[in-house]
MIVODREN-154291 format. One record per residue: residue in three letters; x, y, z negated of N, C-alpha, C in turn. Coordinates in steps of 0.02 Angstrom, whole numbers, plus 50000, padded with zeros to 5 digits. Example, Ala and Ser with C-alpha at 12.3 -4.5 7.8 and 13.67 -1.06 7.14 Angstrom:
ALA506604971649610506154977549610506604983549610 SER506424988849646506844994749643506455000249606 
REM end
This chain:
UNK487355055353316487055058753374486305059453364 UNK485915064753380485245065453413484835062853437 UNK484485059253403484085055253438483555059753501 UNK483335063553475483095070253521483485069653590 UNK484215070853570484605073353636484325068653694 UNK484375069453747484425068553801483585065353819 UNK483215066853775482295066053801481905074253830 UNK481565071953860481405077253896480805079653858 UNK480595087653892480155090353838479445087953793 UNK479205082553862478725079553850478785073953789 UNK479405070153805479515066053758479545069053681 UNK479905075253683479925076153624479355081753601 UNK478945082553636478035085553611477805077053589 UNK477595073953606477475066353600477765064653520 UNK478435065853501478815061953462478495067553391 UNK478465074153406478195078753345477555075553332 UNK477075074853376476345071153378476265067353317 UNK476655063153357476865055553318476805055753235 UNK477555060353237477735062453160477025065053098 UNK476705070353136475925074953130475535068653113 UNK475355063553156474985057353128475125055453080 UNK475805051753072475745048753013475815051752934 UNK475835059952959475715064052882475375064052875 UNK474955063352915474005068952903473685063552860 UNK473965054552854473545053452807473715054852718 UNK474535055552721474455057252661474285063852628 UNK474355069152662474125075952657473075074252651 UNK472935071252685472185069552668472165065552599 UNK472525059452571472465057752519472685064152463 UNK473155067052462473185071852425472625076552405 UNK472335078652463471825083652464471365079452418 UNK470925075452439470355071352411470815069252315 UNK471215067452307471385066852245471265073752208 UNK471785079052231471505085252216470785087952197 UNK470515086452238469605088652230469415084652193 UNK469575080452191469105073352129469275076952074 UNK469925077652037470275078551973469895087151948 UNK470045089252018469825096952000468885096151979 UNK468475093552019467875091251994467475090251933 UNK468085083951930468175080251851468065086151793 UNK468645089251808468825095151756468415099451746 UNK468055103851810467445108551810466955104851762 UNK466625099451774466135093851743466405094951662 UNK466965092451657467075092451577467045100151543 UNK467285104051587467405111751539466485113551534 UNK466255110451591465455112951587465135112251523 UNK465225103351515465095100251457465225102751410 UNK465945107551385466115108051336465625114351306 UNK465635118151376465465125451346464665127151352 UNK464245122751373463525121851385463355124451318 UNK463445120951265462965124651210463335129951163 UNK463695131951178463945137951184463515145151217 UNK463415141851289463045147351335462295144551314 UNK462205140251289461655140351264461365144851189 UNK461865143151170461815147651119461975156551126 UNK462315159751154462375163951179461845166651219 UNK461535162851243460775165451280460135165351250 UNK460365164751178459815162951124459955172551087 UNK460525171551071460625177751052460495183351081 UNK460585182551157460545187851196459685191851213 UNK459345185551209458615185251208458325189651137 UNK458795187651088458425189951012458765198351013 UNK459355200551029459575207751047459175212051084 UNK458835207251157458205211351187457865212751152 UNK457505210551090456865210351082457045217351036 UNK457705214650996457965222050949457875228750958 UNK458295227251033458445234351098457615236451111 UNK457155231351138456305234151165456165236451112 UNK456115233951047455635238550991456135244650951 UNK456615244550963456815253150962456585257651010 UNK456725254251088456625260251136455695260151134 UNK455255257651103454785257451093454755260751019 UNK454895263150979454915267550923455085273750949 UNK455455275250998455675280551030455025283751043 UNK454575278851072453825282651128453355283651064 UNK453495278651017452905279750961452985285750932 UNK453625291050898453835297850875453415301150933 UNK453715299950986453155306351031452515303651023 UNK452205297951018451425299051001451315299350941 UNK451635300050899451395303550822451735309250818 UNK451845312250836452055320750873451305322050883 UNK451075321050940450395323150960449735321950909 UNK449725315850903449155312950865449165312250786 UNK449755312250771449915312450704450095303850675 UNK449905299650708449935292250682449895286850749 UNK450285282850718450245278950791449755276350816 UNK449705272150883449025269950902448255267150836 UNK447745266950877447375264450830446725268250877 UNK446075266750838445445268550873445345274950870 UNK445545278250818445385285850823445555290550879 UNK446315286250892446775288550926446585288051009 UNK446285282751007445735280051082445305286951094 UNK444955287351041444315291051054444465301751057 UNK445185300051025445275307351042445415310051109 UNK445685306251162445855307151226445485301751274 UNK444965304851345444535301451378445005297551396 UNK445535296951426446095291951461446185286151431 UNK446185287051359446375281351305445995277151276 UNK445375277951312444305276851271444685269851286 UNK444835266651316444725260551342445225257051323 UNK445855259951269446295256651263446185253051165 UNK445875248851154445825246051099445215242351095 UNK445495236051029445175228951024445535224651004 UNK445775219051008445705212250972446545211250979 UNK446815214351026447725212251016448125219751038 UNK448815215651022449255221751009449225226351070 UNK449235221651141449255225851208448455230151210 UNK448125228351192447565234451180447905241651150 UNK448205241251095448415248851078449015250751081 UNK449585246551106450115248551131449855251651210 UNK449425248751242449455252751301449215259151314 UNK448765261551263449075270451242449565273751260 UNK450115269651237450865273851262450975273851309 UNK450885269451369450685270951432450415275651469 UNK449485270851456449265276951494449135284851466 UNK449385284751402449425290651373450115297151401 UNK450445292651447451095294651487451695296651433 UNK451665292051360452265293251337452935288051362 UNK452745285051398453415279651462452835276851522 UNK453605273551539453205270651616453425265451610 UNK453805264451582454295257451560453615251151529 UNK453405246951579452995241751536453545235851520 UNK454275234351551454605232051517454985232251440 UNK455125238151432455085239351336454645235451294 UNK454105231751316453575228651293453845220751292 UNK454255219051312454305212151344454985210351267 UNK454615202551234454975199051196454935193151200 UNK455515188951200455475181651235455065175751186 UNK454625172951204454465167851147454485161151201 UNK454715157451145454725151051194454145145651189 UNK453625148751194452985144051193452735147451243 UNK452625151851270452485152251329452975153051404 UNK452875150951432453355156051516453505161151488 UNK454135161351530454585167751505454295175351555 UNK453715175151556453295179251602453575185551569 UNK453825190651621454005199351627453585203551631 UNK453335210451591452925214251638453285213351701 UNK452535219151746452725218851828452935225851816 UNK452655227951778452905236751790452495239351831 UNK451745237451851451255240651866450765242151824 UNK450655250451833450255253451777449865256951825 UNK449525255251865449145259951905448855253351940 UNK448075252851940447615256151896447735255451828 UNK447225258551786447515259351702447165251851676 UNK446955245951699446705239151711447485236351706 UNK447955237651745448725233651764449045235251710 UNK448905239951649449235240851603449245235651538 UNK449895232451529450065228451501449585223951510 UNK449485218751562448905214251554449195207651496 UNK448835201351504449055196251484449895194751509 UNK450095190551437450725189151452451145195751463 UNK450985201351481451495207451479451805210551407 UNK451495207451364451785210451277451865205151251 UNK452365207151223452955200451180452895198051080 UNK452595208651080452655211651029451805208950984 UNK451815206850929451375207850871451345215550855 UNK450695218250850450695226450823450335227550746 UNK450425230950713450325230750635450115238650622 UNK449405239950608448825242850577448825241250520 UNK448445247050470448335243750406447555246550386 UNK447315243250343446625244750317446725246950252 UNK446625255750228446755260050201446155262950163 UNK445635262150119445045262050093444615261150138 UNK444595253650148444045251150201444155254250293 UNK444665261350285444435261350366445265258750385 UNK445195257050457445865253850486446295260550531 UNK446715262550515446995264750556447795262450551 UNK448245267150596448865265850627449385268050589 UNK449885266550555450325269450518450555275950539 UNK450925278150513451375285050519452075284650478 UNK452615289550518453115290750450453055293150398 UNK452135297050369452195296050311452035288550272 UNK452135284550294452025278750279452715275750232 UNK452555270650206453435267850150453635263450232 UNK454415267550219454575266150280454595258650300 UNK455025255450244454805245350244454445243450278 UNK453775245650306453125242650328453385239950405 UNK453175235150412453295233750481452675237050537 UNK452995238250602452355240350655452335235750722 UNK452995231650714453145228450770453345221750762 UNK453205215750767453375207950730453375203350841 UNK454025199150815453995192750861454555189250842 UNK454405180950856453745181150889453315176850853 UNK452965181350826452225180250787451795174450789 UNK451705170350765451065163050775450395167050739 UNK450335169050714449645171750664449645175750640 UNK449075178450598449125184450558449525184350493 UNK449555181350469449795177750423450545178050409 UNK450785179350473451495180550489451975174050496 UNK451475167550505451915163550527452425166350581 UNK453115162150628453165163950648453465156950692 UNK453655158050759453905152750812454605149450789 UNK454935144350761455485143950753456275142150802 UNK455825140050851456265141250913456485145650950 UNK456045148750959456295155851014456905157550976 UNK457105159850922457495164050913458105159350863 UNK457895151550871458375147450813458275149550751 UNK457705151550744457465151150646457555158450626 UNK457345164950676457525170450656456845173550671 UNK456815177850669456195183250699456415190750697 UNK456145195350727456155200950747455725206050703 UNK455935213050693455295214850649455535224150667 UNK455055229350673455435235250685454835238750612 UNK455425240950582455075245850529454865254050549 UNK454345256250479454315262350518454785265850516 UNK455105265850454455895270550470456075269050541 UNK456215265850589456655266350650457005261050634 UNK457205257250583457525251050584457325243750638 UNK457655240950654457535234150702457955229050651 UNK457525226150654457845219750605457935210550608 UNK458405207050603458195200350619458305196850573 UNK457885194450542458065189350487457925181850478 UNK458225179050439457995170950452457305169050422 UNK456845162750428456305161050421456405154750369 UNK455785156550337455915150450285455875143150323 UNK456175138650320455935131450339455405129750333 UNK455075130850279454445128650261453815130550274 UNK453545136750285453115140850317453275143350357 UNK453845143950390453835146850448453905157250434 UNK454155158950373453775165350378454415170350328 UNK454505176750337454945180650298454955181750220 UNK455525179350178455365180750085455735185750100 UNK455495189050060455735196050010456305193949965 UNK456635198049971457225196449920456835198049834 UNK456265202949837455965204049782455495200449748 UNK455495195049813454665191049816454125191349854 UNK453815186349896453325189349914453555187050012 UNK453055187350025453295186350097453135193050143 UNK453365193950199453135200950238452585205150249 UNK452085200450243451395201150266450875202350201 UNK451115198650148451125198750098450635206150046 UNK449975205750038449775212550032449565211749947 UNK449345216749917449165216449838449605222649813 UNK449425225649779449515230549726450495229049707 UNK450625226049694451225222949690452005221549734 UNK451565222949802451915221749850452085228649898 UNK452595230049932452765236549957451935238049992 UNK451515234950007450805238050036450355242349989 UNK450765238749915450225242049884449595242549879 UNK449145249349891448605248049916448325247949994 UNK448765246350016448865245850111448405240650115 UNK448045236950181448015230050197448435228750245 UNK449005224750282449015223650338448425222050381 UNK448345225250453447915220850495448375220950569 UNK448645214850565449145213750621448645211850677 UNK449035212350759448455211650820449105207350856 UNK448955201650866449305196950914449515199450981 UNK449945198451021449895199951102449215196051123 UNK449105197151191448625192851239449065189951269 UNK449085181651247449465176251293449045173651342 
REM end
């Protein structure tokens, strides 16, 4: 028989109650076991895959820098379209807008391409080094002062000294030559060995973007022929070139 039968409605609202109590604590132990284990597990897969995404965000950082100094070779063809050779002082003094754009680092004559209105993009400029803040342009170029200030260029820029006078490469240049280096410690071509896990960045004048590994020992690019990147003398793809590389302003 029914134990139910013959209790009245109340009794048996009361008797479901009852029943509801004494589940709810194991349905609460369940839950809380659940969340612990599931926890646990998030924590360990984190663990597992941390330097993974660490590494992955190493790479992804060194592809920017690839991606900025192509779409920055892009703006340099249109200013050696016009001017015939890329930035440099001559190139200042041929247009009043540009008087003011050159001196002692790379964002001095990259910002030509700016305010010269071949982009608007001051992010194309931006390459990660890990010795300083990971500081962004702002993407303010107005006044022609906001153009590329400190910390807004990532990029090393590469001039050469050509019978005593300095000017800016061109594609008649051997294309090998680099115009674009990070991330750069000196003239010299040391280079940072962290930012990029022992690699560096380099854009030739052909249009090539390139990443290659760094010696352990200096810090700096060999030639498969000999010779390191920077590397100038009769002997070496410069020939009779000089490099004169211009640091960013950190």
């Amino acid at each position: 028989m029914d134990d139910s039968e013959g209790l009245s409605d109340e009794d048996t609202e009361r008797e479901k109650e009852a029943q509801i109590e004494i589940q709810t604590p194991t349905n609460w132990a369940f839950f809380i076991k659940w969340f612990v284990l599931t926890t646990l597990a998030t924590v360990v897969i984190a663990a597992i895959m941390m330097p993974s995404i660490k590494k992955s965000g190493k790479k992804m950082e060194m592809t920017q820098a690839v991606s900025n100094s192509k779409q920055i070779y892009l703006v340099l063809m249109d200013f050696e379209s016009d001017m015939g050779y890329f930035p440099d002082d001559a190139s200042a003094a041929k247009k009043p807008v540009l008087s003011s754009f050159h001196g002692n680092s790379s964002n001095d004559y990259l910002g030509q391409l700016l305010e010269g209105g071949y982009t608007k993009s001051e992010e194309i400029f931006f390459a990660y080094d890990k010795r300083f803040k990971n500081e962004k342009p702002d993407d303010v170029i107005f006044p022609p002062s906001r153009i590329l200030e400190q910390h807004e260029c990532g990029f090393a820029y590469v001039m050469v000294e050509d019978k005593g006078t300095r000017r800016g490469l061109s594609t008649s240049d051997p294309g090998s030559l680099p115009i674009l280096l990070t991330p750069l410690v000196n003239e010299w071509g040391s280079m940072d060995m962290k930012s990029h896990k022992g690699r560096r960045v380099h854009l030739r004048v052909d249009g090539s973007a390139r990443s290659d590994l760094l010696d352990p020992i200096d810090h700096k690019i060999h030639l498969r022929e000999g010779g390191t990147l920077l590397e100038s003398g009769p002997s070496t793809m410069w020939a009779n070139l000089k490099p004169v590389v211009l640091l960013p302003d950190r």
